[in-house]
C-alpha positions as CSV (number, residue, x, y, z in Angstrom):
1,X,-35.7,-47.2,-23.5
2,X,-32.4,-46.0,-22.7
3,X,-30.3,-46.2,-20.0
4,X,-28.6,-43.3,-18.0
5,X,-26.0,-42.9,-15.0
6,X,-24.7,-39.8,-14.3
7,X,-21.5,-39.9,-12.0
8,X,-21.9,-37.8,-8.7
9,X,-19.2,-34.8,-9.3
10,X,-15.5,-35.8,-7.7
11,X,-15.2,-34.0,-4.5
12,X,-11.7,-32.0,-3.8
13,X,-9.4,-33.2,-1.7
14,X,-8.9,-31.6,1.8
15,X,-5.4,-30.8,2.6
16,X,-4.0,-30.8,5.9
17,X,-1.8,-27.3,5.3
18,X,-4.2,-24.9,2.8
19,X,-4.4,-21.8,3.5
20,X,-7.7,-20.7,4.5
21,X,-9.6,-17.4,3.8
22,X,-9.7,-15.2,7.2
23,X,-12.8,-13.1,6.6
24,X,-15.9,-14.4,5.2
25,X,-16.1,-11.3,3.0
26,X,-13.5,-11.0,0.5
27,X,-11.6,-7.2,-0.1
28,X,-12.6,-5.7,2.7
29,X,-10.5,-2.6,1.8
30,X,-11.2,-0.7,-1.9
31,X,-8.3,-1.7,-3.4
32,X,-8.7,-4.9,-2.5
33,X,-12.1,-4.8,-3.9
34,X,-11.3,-3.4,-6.9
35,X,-8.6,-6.0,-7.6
36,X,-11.6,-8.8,-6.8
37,X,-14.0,-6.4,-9.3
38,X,-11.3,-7.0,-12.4
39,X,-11.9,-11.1,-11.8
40,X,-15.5,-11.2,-11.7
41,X,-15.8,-9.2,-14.6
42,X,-14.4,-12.3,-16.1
43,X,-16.2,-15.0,-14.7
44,X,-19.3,-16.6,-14.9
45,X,-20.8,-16.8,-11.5
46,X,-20.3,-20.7,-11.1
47,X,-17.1,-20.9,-11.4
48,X,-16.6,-17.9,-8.7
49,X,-19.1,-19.6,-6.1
50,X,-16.8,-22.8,-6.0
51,X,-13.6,-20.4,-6.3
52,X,-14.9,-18.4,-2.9
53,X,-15.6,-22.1,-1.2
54,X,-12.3,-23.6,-2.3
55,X,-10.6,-20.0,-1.0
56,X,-12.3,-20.4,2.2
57,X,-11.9,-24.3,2.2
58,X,-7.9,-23.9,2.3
59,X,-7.9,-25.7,-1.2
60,X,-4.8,-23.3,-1.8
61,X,-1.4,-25.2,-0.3
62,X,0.5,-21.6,-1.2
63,X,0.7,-18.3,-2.9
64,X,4.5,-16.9,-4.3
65,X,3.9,-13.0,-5.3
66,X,6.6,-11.9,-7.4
67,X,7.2,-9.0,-9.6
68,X,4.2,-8.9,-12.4
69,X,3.6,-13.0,-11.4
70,X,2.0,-15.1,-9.4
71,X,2.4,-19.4,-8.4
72,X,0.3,-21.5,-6.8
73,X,-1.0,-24.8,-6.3
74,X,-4.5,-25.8,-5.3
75,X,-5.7,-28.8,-4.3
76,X,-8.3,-30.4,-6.3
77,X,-10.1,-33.9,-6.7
78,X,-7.1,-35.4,-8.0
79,X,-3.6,-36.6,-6.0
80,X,-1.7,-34.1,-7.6
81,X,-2.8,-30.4,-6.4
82,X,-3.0,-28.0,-10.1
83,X,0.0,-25.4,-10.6
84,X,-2.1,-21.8,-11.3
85,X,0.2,-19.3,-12.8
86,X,-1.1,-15.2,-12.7
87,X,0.7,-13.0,-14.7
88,X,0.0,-9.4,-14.9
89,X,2.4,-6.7,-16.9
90,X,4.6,-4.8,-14.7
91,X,5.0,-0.9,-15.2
92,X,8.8,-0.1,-16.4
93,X,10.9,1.7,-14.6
94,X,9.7,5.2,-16.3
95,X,6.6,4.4,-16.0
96,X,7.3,3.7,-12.5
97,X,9.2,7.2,-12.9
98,X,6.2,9.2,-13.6
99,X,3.8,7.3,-11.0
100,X,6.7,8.5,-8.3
101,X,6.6,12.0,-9.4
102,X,2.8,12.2,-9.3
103,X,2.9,10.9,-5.9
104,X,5.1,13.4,-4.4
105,X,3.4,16.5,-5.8
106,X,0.3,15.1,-4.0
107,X,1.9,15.5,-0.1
108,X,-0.9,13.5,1.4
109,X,0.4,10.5,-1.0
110,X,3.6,10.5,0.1
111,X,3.0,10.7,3.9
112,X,0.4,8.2,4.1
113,X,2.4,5.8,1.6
114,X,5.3,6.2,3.9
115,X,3.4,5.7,6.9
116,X,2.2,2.5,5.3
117,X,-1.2,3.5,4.2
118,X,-3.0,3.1,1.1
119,X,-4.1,7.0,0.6
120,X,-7.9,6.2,-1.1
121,X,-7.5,8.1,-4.2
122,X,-4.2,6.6,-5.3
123,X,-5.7,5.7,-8.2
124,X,-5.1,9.6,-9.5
125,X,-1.6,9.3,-9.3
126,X,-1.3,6.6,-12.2
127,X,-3.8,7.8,-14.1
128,X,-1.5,11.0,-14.2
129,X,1.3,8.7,-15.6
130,X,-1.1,7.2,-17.9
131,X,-1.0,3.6,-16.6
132,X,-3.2,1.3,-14.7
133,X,-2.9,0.1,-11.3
134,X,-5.3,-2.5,-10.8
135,X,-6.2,-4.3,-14.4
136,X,-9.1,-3.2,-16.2
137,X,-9.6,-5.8,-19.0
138,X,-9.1,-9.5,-19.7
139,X,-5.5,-8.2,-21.4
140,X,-4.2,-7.1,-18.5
141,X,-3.8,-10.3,-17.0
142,X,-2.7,-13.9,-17.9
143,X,-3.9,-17.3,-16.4
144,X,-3.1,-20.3,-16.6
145,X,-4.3,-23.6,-14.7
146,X,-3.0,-27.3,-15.1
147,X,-6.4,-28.3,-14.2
148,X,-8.7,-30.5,-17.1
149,X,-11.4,-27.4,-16.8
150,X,-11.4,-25.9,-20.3
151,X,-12.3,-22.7,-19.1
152,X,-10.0,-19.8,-18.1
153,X,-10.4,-18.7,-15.9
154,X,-11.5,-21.7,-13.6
155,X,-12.1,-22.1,-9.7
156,X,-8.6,-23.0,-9.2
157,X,-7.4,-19.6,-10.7
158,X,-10.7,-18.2,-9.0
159,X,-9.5,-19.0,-5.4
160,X,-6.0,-18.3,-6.0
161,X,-7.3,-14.7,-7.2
162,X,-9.5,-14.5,-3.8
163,X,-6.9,-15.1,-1.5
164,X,-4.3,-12.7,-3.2
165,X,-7.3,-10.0,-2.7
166,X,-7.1,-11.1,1.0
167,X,-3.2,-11.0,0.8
168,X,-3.8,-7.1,-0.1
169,X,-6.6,-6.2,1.8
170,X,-3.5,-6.7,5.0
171,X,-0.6,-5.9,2.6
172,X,-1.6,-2.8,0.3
173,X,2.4,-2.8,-0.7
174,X,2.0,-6.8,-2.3
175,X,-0.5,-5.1,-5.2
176,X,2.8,-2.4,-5.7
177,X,5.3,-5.1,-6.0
178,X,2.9,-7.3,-8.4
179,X,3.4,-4.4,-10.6
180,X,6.9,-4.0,-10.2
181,X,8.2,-2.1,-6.8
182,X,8.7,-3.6,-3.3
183,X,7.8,-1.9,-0.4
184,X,11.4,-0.5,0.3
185,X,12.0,1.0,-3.3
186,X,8.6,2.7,-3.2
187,X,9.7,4.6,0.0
188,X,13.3,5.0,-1.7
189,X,11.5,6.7,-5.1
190,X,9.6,8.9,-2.8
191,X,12.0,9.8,0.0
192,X,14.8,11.0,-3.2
193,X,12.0,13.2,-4.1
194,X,11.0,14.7,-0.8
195,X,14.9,15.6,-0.7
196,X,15.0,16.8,-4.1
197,X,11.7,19.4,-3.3
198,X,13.2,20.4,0.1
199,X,16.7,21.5,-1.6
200,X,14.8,23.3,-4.3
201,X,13.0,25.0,-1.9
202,X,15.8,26.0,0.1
203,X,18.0,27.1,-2.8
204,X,16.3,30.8,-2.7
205,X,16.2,31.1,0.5
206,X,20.1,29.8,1.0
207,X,21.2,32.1,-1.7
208,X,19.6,35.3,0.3
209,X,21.0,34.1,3.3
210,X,24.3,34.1,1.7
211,X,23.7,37.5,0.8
212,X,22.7,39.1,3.6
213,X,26.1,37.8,5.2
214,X,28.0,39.6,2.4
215,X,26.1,42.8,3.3
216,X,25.9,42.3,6.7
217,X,28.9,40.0,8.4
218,X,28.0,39.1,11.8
219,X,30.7,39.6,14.5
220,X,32.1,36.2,15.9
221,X,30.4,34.9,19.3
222,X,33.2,35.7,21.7
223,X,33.1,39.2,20.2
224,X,29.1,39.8,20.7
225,X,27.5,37.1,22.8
226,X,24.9,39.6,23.1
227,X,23.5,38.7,20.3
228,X,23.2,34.8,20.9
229,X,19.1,35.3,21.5
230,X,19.0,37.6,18.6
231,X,16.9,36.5,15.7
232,X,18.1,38.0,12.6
233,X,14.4,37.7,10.9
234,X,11.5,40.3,12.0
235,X,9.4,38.0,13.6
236,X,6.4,40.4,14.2
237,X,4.0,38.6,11.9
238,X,4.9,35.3,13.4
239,X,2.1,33.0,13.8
240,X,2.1,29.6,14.4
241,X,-0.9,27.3,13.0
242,X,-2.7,24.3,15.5
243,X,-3.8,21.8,13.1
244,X,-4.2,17.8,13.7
245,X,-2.1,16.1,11.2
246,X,-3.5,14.1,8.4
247,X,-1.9,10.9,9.6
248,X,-1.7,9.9,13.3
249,X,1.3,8.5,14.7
250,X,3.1,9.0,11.5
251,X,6.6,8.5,13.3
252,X,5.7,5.4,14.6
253,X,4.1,3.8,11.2
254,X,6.9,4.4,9.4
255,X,9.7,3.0,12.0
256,X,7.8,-0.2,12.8
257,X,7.9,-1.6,15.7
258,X,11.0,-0.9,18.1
259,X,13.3,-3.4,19.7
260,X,12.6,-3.0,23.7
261,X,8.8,-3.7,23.1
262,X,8.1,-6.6,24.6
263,X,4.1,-6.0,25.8
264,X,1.5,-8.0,24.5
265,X,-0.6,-5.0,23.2
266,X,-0.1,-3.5,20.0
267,X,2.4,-0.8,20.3
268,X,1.3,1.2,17.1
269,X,-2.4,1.1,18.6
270,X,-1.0,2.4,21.7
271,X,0.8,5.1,20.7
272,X,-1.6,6.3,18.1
273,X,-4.0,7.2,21.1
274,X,-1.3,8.8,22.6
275,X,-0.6,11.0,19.4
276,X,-4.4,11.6,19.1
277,X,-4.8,12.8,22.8
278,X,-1.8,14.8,22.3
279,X,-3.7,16.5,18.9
280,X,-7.0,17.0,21.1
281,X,-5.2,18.4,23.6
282,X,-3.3,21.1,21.7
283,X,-6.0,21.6,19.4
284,X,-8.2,21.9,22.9
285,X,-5.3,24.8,24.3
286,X,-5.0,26.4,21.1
287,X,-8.6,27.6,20.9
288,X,-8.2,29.1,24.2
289,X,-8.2,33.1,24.3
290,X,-5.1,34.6,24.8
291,X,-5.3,36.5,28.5
């Protein structure tokens, strides 16, 4: 008869400064979840159970997103926490090109990017440049743990990959600038083409303009200030369109938070009633017959 002892499994250590997971459900937002849905396509279930507890554990001392990488180390049974390296291709700046273009001929994409919202069907806007934005298959991504486990990848890389799905679920912008753009040269891409589409739509109507004025010169002020209050446009079909915008408090989203608040309720929440009792209220007004 043989003997037999098997070893209870090493416990991980508990650091004093992880950082824990906020919400017990992971990617509470679609992108997020569809980052999370690339992973567990990946792993075997064990190995994502124990990558969820050590996320939620604050096994994960820090997370450094950069450009098409990520570092982080995670504390495991050992002294020395692992070093877990994620890399994922960034797009090139064409491809980043064509993204931008697809965006801006989509105007819901660009105000709601610029607001700082993830519009939900962003996904249309790459597959129009013919590139991915969240990975779809095992060569998208590259991982790497310092960890013993010879799988990959293993809990370590598991919780690492939760938390970053946390990291976007309050950050939309951190999944852009894994794949190559920061916040501020998103807005730049799509602010130089909002410019670019409002001077090519005012070219025709500049050039008739200038036209009329060679037919037509108008007589200096001082010589006809009759004519201050005079349109120079028939503006018998006229008609002006009550509609509630498509984002609220679009103004405020995209300037951030100004410089004499100093209360200790959320400014954007506050004014984004305001704005929406300002929409009801015109929208309320505008339905009313005309006496």
């Amino acid at each position: 008869m043989g003997w037999w002892y098997e070893y209870p499994k090493a416990k991980p250590r508990k650091p004093a400064d992880g950082i824990k997971a906020q919400s017990k459900k992971f990617g509470q937002t679609w992108w997020a979840s569809k980052w999370l849905a690339a992973l567990e396509r990946l792993m075997d279930s064990g190995r994502l159970s124990r990558g969820r507890s050590y996320a939620r554990s604050g096994q994960v001392l820090n997370l450094d997103i950069k450009p098409g990488h990520v570092d982080a180390r995670v504390q495991g049974s050992r002294p020395q926490p692992y070093k877990v390296k994620i890399d994922i291709t960034p797009l090139s700046e064409k491809e980043w090109q064509r993204v931008a273009d697809a965006m801006a001929e989509q105007a819901i994409f660009a105000a709601k990017l610029l607001a700082g919202e993830m519009p939900q069907n962003i996904e249309e806007a790459f597959a129009a440049a013919k590139v991915n934005l969240f990975p779809t298959s095992s060569g998208d991504l590259d991982t790497d743990c310092s960890c013993p486990d010879w799988s990959n990848p293993c809990k370590h890389i598991a919780a690492v990959y939760y938390l970053l799905g946390e990291q976007f679920d309050g950050d939309p912008f951190l999944l852009f600038r894994l794949r190559g753009k920061s916040k501020d040269e998103i807005m730049s891409l799509l602010r130089a083409r909002r410019v670019m589409s409002a001077l090519e739509e005012a070219a025709p109507i500049e050039s008739e303009k200038a036209d009329r004025v060679k037919e037509e010169p108008l007589l200096p002020l001082d010589l006809d200030p009759d004519r201050f209050w005079i349109g120079s446009a028939d503006l018998s079909d006229f008609r002006v369109s009550i509609a509630a915008p498509p984002i609220d408090a679009a103004p405020i989203k995209r300037l951030g938070l100004p410089k004499f608040w100093h209360g200790k309720q959320d400014f954007t929440v506050l004014l984004t009633g305001a704005y929406q009792a300002i929409t009801e209220a015109s929208l309320e007004a505008g339905n009313v017959p005309a006496k």
